[in-house]
N, CA, C and O atoms as a CHARMM CRD file, in Angstrom:
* protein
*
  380
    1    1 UNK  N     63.45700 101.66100 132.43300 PROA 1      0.00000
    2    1 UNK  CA    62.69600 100.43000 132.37700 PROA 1      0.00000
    3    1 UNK  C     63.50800  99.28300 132.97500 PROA 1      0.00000
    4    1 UNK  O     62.88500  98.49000 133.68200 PROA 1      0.00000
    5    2 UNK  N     65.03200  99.05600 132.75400 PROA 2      0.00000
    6    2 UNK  CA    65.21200  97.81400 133.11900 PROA 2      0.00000
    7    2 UNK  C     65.47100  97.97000 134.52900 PROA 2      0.00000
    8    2 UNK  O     65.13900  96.96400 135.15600 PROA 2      0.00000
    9    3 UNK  N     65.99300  98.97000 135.29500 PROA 3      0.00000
   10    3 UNK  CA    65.80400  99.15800 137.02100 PROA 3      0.00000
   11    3 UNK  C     64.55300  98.71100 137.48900 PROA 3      0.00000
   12    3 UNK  O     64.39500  97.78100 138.27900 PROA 3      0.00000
   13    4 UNK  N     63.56000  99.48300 136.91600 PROA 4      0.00000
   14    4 UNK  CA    62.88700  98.66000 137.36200 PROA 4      0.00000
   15    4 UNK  C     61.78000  97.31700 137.34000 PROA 4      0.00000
   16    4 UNK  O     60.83500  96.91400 138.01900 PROA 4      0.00000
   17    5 UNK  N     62.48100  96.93800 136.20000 PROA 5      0.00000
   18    5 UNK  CA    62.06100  95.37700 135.82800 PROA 5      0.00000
   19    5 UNK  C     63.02000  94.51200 136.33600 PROA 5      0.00000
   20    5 UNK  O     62.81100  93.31200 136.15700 PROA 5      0.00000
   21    6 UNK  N     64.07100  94.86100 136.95700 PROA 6      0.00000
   22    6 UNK  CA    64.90000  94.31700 138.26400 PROA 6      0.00000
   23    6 UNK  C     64.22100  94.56800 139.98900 PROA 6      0.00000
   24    6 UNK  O     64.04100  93.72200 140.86500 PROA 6      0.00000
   25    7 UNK  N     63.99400  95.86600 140.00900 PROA 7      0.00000
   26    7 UNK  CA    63.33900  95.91500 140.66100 PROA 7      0.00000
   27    7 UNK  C     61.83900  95.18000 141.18500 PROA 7      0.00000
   28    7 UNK  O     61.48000  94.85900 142.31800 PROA 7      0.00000
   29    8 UNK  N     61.30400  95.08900 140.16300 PROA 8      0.00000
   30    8 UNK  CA    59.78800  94.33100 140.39300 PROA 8      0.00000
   31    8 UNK  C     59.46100  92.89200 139.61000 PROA 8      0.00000
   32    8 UNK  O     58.49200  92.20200 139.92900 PROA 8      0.00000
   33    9 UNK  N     60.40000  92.52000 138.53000 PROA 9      0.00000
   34    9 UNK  CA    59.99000  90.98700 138.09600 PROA 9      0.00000
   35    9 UNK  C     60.87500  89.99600 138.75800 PROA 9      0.00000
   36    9 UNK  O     62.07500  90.00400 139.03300 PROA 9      0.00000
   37   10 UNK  N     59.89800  89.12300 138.93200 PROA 10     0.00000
   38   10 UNK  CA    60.70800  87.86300 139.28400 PROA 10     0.00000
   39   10 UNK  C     61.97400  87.41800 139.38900 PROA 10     0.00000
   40   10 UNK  O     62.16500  86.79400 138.34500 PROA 10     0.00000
   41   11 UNK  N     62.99600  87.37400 140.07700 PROA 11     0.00000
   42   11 UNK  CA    64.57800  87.65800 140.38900 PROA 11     0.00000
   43   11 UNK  C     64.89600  86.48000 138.82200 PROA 11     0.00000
   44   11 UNK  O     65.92900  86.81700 138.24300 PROA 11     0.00000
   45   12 UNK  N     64.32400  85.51000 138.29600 PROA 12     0.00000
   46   12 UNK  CA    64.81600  84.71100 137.14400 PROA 12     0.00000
   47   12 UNK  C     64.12600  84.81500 136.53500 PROA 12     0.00000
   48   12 UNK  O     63.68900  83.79000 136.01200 PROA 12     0.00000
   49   13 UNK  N     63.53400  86.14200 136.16700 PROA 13     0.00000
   50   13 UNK  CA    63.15500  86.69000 134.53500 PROA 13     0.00000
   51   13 UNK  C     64.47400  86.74800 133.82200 PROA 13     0.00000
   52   13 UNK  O     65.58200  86.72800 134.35700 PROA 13     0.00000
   53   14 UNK  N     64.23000  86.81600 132.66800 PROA 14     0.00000
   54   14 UNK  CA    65.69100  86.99000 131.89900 PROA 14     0.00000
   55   14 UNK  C     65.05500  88.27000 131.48100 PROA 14     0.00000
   56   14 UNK  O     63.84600  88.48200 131.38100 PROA 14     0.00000
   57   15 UNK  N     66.04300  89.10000 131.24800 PROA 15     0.00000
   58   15 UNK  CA    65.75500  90.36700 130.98200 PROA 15     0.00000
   59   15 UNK  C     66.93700  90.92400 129.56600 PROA 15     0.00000
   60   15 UNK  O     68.14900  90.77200 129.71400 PROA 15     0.00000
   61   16 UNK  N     66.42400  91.48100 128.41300 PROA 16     0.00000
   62   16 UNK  CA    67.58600  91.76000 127.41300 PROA 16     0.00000
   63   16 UNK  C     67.99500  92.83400 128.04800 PROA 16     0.00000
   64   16 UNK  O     67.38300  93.31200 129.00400 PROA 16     0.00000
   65   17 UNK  N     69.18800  93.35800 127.51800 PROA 17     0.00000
   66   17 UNK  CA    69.88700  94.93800 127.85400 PROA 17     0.00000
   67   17 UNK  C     69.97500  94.87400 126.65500 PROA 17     0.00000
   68   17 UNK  O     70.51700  93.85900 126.22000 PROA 17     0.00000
   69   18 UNK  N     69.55800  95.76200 125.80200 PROA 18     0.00000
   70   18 UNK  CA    69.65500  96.45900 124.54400 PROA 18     0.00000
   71   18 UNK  C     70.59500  97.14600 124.36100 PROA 18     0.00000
   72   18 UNK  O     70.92700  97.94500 125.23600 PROA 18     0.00000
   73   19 UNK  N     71.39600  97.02800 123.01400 PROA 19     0.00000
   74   19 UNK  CA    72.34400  98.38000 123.09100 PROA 19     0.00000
   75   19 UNK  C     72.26300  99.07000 121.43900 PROA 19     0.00000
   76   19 UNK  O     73.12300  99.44500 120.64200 PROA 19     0.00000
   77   20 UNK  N     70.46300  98.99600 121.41300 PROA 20     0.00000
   78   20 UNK  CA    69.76700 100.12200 120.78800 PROA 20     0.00000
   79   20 UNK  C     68.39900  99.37000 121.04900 PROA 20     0.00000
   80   20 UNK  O     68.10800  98.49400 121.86300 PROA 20     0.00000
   81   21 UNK  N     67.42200 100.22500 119.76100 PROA 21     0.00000
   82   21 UNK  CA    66.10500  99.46300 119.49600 PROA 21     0.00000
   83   21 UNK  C     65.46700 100.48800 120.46600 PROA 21     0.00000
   84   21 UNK  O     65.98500 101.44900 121.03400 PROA 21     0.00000
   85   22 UNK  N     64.05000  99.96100 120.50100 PROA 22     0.00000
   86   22 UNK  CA    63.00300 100.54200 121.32200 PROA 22     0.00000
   87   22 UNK  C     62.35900  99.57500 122.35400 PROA 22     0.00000
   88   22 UNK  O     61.58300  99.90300 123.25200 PROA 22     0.00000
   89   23 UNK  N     62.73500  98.53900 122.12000 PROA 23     0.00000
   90   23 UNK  CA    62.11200  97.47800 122.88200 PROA 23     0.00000
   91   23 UNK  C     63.08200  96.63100 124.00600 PROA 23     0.00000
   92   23 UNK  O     64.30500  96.77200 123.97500 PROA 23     0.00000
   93   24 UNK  N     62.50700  95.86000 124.86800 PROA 24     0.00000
   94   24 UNK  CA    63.12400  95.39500 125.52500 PROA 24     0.00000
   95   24 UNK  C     62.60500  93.74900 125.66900 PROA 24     0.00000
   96   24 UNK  O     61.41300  93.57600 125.41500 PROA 24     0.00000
   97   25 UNK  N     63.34900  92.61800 126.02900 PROA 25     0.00000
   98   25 UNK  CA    62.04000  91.15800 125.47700 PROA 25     0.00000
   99   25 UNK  C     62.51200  90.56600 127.40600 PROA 25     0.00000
  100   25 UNK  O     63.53000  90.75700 128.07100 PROA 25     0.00000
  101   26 UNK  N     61.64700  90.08000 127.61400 PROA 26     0.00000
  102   26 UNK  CA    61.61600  89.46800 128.56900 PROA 26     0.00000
  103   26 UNK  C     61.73100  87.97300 128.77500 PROA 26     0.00000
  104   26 UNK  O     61.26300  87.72700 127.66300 PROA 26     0.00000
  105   27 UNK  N     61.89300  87.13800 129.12200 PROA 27     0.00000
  106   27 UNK  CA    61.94200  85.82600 129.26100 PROA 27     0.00000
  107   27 UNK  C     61.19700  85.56100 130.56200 PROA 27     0.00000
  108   27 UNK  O     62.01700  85.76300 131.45800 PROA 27     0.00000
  109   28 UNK  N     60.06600  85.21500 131.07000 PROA 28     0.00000
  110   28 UNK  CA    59.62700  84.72700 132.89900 PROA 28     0.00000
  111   28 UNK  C     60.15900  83.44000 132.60900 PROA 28     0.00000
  112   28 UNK  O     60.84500  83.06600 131.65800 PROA 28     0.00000
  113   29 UNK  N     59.69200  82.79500 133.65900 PROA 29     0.00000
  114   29 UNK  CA    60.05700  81.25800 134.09600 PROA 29     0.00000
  115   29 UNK  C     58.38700  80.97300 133.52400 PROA 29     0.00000
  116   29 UNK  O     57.30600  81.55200 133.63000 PROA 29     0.00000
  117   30 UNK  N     58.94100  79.65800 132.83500 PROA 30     0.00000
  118   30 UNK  CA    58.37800  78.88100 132.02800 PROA 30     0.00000
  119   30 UNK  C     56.89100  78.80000 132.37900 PROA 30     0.00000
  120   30 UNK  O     56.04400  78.87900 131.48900 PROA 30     0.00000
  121   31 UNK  N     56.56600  78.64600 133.65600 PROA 31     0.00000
  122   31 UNK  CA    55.16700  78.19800 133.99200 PROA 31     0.00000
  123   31 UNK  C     54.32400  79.24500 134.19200 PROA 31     0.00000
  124   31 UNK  O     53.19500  79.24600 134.68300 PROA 31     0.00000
  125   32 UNK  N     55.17100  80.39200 133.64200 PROA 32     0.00000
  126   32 UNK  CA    54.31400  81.82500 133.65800 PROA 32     0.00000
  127   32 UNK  C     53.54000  82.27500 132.50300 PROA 32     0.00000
  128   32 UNK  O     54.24700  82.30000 131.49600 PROA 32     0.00000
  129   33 UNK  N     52.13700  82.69800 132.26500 PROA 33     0.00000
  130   33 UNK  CA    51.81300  83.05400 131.08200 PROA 33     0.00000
  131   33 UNK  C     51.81500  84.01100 130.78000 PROA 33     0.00000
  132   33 UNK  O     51.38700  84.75500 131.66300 PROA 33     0.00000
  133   34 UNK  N     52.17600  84.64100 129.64500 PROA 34     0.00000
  134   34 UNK  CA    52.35800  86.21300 129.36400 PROA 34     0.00000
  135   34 UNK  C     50.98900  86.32500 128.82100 PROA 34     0.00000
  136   34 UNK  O     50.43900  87.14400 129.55700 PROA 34     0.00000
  137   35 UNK  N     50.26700  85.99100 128.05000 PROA 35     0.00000
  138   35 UNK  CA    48.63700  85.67600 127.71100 PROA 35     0.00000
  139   35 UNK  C     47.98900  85.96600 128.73000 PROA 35     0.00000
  140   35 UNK  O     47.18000  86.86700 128.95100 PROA 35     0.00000
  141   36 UNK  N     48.28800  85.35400 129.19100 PROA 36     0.00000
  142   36 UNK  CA    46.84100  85.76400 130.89700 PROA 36     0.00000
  143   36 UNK  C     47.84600  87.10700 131.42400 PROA 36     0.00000
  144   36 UNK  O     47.29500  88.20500 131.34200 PROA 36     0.00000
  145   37 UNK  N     48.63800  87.09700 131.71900 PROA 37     0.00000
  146   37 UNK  CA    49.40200  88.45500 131.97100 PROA 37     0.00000
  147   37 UNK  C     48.87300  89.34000 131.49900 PROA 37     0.00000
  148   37 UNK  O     48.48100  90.16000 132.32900 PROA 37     0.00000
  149   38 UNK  N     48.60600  89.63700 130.18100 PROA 38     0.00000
  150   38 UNK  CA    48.38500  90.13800 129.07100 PROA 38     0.00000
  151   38 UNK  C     46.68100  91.16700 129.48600 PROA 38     0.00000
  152   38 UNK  O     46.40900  92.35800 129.64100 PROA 38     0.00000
  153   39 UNK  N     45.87900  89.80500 129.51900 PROA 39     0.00000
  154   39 UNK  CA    44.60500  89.66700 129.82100 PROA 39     0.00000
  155   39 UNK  C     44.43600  91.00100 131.14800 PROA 39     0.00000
  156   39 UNK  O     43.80500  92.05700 131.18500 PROA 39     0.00000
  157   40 UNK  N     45.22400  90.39100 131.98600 PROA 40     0.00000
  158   40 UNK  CA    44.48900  91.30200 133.49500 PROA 40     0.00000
  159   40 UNK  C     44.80800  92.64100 133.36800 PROA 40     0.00000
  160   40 UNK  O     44.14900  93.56300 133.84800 PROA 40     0.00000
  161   41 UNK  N     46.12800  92.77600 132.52200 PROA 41     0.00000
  162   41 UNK  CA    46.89000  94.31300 132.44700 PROA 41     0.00000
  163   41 UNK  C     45.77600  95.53100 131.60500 PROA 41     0.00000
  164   41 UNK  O     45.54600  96.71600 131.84600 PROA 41     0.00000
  165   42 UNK  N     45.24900  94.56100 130.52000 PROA 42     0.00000
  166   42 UNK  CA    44.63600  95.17900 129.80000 PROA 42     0.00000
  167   42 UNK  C     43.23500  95.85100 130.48000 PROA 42     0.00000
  168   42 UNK  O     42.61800  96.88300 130.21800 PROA 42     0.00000
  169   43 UNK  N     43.04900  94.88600 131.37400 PROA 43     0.00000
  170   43 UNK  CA    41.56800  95.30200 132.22200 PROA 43     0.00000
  171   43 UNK  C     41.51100  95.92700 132.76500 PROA 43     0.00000
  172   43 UNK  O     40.44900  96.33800 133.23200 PROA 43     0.00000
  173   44 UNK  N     43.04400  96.52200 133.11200 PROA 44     0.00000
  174   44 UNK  CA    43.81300  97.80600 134.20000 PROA 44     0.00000
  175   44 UNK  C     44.36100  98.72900 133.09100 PROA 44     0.00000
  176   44 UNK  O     44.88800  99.81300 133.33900 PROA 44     0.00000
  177   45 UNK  N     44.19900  98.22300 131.85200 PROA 45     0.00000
  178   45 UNK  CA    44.60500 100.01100 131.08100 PROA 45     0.00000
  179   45 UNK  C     45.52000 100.08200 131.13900 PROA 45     0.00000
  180   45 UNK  O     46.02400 101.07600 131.66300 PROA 45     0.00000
  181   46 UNK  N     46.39300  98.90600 130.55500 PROA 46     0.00000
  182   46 UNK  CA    48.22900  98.68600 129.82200 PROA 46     0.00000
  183   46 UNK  C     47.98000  97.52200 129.61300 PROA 46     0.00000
  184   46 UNK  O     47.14100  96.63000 129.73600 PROA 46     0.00000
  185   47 UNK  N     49.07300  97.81600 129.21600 PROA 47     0.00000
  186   47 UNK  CA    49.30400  96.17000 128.07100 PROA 47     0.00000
  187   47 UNK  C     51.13700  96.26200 127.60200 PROA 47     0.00000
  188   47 UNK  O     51.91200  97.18300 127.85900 PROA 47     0.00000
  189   48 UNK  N     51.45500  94.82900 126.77400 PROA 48     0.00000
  190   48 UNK  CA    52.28200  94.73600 126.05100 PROA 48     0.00000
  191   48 UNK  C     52.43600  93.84700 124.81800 PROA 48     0.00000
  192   48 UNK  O     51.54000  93.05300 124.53100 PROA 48     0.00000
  193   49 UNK  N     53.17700  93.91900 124.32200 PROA 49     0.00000
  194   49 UNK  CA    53.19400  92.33200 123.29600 PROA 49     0.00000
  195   49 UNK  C     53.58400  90.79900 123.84500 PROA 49     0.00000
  196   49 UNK  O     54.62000  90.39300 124.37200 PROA 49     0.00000
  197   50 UNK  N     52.74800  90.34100 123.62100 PROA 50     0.00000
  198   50 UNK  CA    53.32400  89.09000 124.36700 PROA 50     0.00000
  199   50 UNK  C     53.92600  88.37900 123.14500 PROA 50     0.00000
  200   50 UNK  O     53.68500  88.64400 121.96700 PROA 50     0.00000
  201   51 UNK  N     55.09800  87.03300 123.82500 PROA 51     0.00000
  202   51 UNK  CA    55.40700  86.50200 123.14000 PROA 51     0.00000
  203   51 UNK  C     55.79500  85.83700 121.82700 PROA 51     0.00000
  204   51 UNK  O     56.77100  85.80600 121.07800 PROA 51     0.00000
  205   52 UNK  N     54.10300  85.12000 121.93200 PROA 52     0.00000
  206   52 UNK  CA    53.50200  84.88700 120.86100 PROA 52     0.00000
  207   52 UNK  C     53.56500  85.22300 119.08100 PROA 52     0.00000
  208   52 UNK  O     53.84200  84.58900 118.06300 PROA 52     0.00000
  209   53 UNK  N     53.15200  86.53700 119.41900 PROA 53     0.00000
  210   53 UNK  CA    53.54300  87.24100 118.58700 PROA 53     0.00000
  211   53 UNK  C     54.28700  87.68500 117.42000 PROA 53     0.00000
  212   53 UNK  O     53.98600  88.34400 116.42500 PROA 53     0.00000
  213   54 UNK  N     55.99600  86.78300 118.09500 PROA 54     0.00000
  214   54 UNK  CA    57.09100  87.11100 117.51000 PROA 54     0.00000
  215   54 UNK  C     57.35800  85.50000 117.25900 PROA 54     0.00000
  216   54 UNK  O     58.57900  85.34700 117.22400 PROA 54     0.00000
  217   55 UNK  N     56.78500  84.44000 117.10000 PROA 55     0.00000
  218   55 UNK  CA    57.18200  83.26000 117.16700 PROA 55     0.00000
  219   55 UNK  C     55.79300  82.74300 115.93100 PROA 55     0.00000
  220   55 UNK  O     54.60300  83.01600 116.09000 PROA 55     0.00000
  221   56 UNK  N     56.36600  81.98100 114.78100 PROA 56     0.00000
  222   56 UNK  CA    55.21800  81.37900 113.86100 PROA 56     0.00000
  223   56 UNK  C     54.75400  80.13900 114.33300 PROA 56     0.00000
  224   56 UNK  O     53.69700  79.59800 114.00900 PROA 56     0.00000
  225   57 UNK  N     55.82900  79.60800 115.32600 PROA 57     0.00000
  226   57 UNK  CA    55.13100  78.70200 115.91800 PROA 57     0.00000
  227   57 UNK  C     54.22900  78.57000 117.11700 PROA 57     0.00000
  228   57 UNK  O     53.82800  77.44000 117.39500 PROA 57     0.00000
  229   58 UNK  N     53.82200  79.71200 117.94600 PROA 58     0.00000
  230   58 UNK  CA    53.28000  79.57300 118.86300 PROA 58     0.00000
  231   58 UNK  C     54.37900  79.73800 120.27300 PROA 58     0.00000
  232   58 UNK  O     53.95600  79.98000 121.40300 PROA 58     0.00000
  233   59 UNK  N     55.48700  79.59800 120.01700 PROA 59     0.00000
  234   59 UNK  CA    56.29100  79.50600 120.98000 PROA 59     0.00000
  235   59 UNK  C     56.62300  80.72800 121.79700 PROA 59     0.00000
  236   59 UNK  O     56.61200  81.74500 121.10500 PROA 59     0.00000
  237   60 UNK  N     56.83200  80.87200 122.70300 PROA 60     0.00000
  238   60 UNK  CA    57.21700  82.34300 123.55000 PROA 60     0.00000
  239   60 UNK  C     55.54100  82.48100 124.46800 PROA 60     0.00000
  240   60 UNK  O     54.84400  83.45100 124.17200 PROA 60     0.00000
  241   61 UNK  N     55.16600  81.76600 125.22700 PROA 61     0.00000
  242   61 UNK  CA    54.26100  81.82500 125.63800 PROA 61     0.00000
  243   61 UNK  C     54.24100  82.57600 127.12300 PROA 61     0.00000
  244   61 UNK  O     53.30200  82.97100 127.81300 PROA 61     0.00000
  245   62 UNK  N     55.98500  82.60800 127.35800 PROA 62     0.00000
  246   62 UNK  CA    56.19200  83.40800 128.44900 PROA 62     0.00000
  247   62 UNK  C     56.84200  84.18600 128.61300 PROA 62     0.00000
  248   62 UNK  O     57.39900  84.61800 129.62200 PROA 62     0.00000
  249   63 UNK  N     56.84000  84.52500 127.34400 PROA 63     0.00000
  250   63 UNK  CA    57.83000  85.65100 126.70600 PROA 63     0.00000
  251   63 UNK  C     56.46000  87.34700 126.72200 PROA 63     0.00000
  252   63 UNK  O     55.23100  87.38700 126.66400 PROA 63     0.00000
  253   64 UNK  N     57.50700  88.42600 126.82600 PROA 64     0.00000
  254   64 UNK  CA    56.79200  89.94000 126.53600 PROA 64     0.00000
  255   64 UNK  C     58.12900  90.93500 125.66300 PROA 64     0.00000
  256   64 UNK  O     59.28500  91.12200 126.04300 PROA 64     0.00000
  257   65 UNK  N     57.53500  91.37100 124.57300 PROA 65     0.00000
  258   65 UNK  CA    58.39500  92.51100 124.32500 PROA 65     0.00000
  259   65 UNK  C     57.99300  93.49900 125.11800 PROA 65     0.00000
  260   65 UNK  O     56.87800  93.17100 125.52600 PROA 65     0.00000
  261   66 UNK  N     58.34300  94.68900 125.62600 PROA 66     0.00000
  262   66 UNK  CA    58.48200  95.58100 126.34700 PROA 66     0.00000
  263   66 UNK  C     59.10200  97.02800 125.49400 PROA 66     0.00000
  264   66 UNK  O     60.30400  97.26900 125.37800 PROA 66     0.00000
  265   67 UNK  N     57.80300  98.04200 124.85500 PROA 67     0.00000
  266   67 UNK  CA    58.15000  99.40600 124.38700 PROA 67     0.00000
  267   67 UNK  C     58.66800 100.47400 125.64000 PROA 67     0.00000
  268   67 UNK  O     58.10900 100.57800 126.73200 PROA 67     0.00000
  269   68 UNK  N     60.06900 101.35400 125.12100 PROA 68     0.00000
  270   68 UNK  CA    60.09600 101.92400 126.16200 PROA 68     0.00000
  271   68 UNK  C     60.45700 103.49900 125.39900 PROA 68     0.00000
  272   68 UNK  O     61.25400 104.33100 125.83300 PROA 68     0.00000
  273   69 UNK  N     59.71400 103.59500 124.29700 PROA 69     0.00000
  274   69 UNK  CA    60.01400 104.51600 123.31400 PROA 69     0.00000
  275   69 UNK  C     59.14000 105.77800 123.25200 PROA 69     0.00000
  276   69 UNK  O     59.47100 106.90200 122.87600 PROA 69     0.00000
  277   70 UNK  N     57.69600 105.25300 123.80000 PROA 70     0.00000
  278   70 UNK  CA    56.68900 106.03500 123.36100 PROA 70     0.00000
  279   70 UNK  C     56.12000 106.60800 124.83700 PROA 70     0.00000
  280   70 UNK  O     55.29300 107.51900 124.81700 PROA 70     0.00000
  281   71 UNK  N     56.54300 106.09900 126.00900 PROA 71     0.00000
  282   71 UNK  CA    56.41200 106.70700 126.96400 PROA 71     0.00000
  283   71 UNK  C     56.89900 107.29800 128.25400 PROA 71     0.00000
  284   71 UNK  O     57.74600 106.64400 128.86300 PROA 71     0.00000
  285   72 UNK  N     56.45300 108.54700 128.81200 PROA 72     0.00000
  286   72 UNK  CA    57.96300 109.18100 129.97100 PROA 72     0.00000
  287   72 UNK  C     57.95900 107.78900 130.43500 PROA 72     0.00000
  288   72 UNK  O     57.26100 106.77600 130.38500 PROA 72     0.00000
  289   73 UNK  N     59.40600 108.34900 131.05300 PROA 73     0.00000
  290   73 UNK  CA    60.47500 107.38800 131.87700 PROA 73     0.00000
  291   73 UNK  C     58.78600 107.26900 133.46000 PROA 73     0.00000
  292   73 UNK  O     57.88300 106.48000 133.17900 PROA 73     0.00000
  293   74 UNK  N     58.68000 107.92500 134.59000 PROA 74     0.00000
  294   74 UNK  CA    57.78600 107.66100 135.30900 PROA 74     0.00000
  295   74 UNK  C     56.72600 106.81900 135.18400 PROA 74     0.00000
  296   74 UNK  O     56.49100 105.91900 135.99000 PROA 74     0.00000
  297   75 UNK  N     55.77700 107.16500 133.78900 PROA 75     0.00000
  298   75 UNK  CA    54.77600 106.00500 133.32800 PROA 75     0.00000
  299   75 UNK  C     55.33500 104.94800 133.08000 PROA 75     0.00000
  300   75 UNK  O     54.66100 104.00800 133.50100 PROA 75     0.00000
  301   76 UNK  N     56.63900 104.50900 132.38800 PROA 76     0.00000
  302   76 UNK  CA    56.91200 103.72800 132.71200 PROA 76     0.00000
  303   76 UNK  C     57.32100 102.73700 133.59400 PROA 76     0.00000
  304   76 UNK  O     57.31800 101.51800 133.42100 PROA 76     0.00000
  305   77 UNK  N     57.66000 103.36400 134.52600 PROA 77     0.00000
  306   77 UNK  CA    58.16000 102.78100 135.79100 PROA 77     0.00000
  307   77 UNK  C     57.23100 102.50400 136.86500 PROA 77     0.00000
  308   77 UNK  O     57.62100 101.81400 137.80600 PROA 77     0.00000
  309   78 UNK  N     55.67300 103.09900 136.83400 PROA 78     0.00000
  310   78 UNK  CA    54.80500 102.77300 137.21800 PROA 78     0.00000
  311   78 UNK  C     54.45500 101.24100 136.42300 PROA 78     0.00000
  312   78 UNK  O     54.79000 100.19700 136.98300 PROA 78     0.00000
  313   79 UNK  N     53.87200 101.22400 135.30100 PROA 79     0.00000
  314   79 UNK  CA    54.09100 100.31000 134.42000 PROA 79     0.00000
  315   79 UNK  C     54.47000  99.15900 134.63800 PROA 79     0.00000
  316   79 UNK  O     53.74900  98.17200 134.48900 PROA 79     0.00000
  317   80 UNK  N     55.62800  99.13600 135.01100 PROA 80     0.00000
  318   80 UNK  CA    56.32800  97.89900 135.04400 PROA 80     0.00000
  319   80 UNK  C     55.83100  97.67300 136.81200 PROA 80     0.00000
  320   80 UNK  O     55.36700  96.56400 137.07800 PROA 80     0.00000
  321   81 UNK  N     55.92400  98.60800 137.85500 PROA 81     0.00000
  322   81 UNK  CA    55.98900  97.83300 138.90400 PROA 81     0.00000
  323   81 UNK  C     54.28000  97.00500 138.97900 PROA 81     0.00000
  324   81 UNK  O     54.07300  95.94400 139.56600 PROA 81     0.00000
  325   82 UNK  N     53.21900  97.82400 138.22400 PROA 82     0.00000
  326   82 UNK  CA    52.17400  97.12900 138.32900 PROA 82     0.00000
  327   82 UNK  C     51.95200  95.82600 137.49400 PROA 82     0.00000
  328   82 UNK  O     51.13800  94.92000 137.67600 PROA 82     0.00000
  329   83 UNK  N     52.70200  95.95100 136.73100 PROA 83     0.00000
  330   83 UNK  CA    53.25800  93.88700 136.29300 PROA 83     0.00000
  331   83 UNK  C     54.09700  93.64600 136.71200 PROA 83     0.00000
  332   83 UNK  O     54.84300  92.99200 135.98300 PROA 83     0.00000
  333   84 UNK  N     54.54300  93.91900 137.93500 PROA 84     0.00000
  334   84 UNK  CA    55.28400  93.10700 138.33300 PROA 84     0.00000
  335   84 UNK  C     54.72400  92.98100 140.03400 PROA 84     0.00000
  336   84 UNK  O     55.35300  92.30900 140.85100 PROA 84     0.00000
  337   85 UNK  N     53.85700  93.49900 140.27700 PROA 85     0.00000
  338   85 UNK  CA    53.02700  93.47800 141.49200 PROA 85     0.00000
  339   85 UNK  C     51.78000  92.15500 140.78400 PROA 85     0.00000
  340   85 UNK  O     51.47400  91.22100 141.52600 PROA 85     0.00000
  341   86 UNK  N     51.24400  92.22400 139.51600 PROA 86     0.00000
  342   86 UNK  CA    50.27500  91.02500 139.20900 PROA 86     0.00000
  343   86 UNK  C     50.91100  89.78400 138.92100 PROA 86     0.00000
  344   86 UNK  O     50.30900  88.71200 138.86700 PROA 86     0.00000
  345   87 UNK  N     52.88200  90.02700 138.62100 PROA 87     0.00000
  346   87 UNK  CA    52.80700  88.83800 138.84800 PROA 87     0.00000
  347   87 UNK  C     53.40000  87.95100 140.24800 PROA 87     0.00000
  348   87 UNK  O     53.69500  86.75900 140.33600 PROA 87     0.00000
  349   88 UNK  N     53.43000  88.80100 141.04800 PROA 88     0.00000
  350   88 UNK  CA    53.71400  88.34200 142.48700 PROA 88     0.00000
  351   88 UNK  C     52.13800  88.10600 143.02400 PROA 88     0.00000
  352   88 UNK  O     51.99800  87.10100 143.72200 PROA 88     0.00000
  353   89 UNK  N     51.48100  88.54800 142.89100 PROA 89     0.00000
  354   89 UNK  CA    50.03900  87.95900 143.32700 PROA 89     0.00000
  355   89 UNK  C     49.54000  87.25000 143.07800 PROA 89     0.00000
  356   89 UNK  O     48.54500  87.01400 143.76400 PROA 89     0.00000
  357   90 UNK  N     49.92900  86.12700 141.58900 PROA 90     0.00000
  358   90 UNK  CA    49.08900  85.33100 141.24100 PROA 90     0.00000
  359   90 UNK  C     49.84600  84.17300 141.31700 PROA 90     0.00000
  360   90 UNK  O     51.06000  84.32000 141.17500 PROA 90     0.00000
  361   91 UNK  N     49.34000  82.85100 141.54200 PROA 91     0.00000
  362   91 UNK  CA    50.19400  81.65100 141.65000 PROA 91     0.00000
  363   91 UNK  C     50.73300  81.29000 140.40900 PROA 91     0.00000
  364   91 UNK  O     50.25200  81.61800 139.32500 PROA 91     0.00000
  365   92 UNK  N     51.39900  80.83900 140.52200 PROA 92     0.00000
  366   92 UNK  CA    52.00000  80.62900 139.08400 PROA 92     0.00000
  367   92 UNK  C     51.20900  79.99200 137.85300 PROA 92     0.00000
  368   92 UNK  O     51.26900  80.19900 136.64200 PROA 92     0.00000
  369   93 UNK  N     50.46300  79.15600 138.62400 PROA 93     0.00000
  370   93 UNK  CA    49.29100  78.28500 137.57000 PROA 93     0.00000
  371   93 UNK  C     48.25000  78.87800 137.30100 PROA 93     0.00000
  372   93 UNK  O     47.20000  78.27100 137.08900 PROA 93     0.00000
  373   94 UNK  N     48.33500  79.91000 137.27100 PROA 94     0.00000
  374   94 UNK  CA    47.34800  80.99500 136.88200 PROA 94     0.00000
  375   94 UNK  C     47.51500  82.39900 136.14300 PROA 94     0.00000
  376   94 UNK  O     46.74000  83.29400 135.80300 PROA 94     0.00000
  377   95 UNK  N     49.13800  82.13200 136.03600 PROA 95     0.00000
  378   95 UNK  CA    49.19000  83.56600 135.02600 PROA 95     0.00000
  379   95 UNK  C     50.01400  82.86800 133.72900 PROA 95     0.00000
  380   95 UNK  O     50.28500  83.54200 132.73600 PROA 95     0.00000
């Protein structure tokens, strides 16, 4: 997963390196929405947790946890390059 979430997200995503867990959390650049992210992936049959989620305040709006537990290494790596292909296609004020 994280090759290629180097590979395909945004060169100033922040990206965790885990050294356990199942998950991985992402950080985009600020003006990115993981919500609408969220939205189009799902309409394509994946998804993730966004942000949100993990915050009582609402905060992490461009934030994603990222499972890399429950599926092969390939699906995943498909996975990621197709969010990371929606978010090179969309202007920023729109995802």
């Amino acid at each position: 997963m994280l090759e290629a979430l180097h590979a395909h997200f945004p060169r100033n995503a922040e990206i965790t390196e885990p050294k356990g867990g199942m998950h991985l959390w992402v950080v985009l650049p600020e003006e990115l929405s993981a919500l609408e992210l969220l939205k189009t992936a799902i309409s394509q049959g994946y998804g993730f947790a966004p942000g949100p989620l993990f915050f009582a305040d609402g905060r992490g709006t461009n934030c994603l946890r990222l499972n890399f537990s429950t599926h092969a290494p390939g699906v995943i790596r498909e996975a990621i390059a197709r969010l990371g292909r929606l978010l090179q296609a969309r202007p920023a004020a729109s995802l």
